[in-house]
C-alpha positions as CSV (number, residue, x, y, z in Angstrom):
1,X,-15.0,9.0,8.1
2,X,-11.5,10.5,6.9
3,X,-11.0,6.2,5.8
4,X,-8.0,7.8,3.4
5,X,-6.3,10.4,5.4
6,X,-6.0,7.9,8.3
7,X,-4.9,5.3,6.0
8,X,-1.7,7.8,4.9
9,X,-1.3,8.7,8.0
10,X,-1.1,5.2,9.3
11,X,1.4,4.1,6.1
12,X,3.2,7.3,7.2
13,X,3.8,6.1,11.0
14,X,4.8,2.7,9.7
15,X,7.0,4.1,7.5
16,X,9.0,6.2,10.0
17,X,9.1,3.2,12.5
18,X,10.7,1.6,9.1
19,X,13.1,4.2,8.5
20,X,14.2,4.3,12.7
21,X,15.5,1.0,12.7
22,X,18.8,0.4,12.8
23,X,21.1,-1.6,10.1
24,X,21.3,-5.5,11.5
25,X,24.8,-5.9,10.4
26,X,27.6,-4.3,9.5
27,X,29.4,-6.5,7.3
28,X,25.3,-6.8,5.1
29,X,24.3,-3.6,5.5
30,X,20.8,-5.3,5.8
31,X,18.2,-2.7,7.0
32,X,14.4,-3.9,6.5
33,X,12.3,-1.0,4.1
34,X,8.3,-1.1,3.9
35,X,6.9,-0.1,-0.1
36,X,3.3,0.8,0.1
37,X,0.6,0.7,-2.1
38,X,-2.8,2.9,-1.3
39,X,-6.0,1.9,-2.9
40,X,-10.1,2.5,-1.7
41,X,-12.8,0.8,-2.8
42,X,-15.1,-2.2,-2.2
43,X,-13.5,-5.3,-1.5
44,X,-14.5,-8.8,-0.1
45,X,-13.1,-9.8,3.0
46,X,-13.4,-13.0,5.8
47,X,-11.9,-16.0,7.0
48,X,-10.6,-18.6,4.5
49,X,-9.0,-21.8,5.6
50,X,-10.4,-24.7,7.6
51,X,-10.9,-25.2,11.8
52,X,-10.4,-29.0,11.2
53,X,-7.3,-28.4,9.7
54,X,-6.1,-26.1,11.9
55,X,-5.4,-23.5,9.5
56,X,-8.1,-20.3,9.2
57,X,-6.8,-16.8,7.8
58,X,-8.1,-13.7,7.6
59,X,-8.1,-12.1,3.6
60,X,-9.5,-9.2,1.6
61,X,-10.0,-10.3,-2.0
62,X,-11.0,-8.1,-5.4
63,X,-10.0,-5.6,-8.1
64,X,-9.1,-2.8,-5.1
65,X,-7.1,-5.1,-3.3
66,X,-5.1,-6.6,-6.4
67,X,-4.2,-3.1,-7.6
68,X,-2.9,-1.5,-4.0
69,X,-0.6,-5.2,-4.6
70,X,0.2,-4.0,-7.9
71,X,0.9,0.1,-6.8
72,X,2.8,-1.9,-3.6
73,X,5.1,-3.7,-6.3
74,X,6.4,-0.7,-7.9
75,X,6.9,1.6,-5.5
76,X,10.6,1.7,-4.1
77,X,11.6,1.2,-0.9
78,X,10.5,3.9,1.8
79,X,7.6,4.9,-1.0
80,X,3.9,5.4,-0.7
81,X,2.1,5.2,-4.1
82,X,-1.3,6.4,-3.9
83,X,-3.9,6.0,-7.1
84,X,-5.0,9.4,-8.2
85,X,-8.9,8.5,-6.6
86,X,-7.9,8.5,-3.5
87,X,-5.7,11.0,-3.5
88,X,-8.6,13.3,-4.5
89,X,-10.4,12.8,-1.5
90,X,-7.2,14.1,0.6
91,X,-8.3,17.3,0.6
92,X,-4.6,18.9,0.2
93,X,-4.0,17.2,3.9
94,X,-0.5,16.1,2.4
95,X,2.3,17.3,0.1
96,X,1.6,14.8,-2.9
97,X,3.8,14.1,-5.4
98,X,2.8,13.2,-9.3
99,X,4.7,10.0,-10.4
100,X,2.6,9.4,-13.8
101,X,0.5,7.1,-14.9
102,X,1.2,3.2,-14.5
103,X,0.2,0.4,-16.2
104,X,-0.9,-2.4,-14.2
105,X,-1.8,-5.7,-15.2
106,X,-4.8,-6.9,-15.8
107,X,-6.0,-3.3,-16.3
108,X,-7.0,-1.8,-19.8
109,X,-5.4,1.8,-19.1
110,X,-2.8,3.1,-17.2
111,X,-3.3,4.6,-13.7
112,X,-2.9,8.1,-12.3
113,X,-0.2,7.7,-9.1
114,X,1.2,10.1,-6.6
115,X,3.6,9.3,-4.0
């Protein structure tokens, strides 16, 4: 239950933890940022790989899964892009943002998004 609010929730902790952590260097001015990309839907998941080989991985596969990628690519750093779907079933539990619509690719019309 709630699989969309805890899934904001759980970007917005990461995020946070993101934003706490110091700058590595200095002289870089290298500090690691999270972009996140929120999507819902049915998806295939399970292991791939092979035990013989010693290599056996854990992936989600599908339409869902290759647009949160796509909403993941072009959200800037710190941002959580959310497809208008999902963001429906929120309930008003967050201050949401309208970005536009996007177009993806591979995908016939542009998407809704909210950060």
């Amino acid at each position: 239950p709630n699989h969309t609010e805890r899934a904001v929730k759980a970007c917005l902790a990461i995020r946070e933890k993101m934003n706490a952590i110091p700058e590595y260097s200095l002289k870089s001015h290298f500090k690691p940022q999270v972009s996140i990309g929120i999507n819902s839907g049915e998806m295939v998941s399970g292991n791939i790989g092979s035990k013989s080989l010693k290599r056996l991985d854990y992936t989600v596969i599908g339409d869902v899964v290759n647009v949160a990628s796509r909403l993941q690519n072009a959200a800037n750093p710190s941002q959580i892009l959310i497809l208008d779907k999902c963001a429906e079933n929120l309930s008003g539990s967050f201050a949401l943002n309208a970005v536009g619509e996007l177009a993806l690719k591979n995908k016939s019309n542009p998407v809704r998004v909210f950060e």
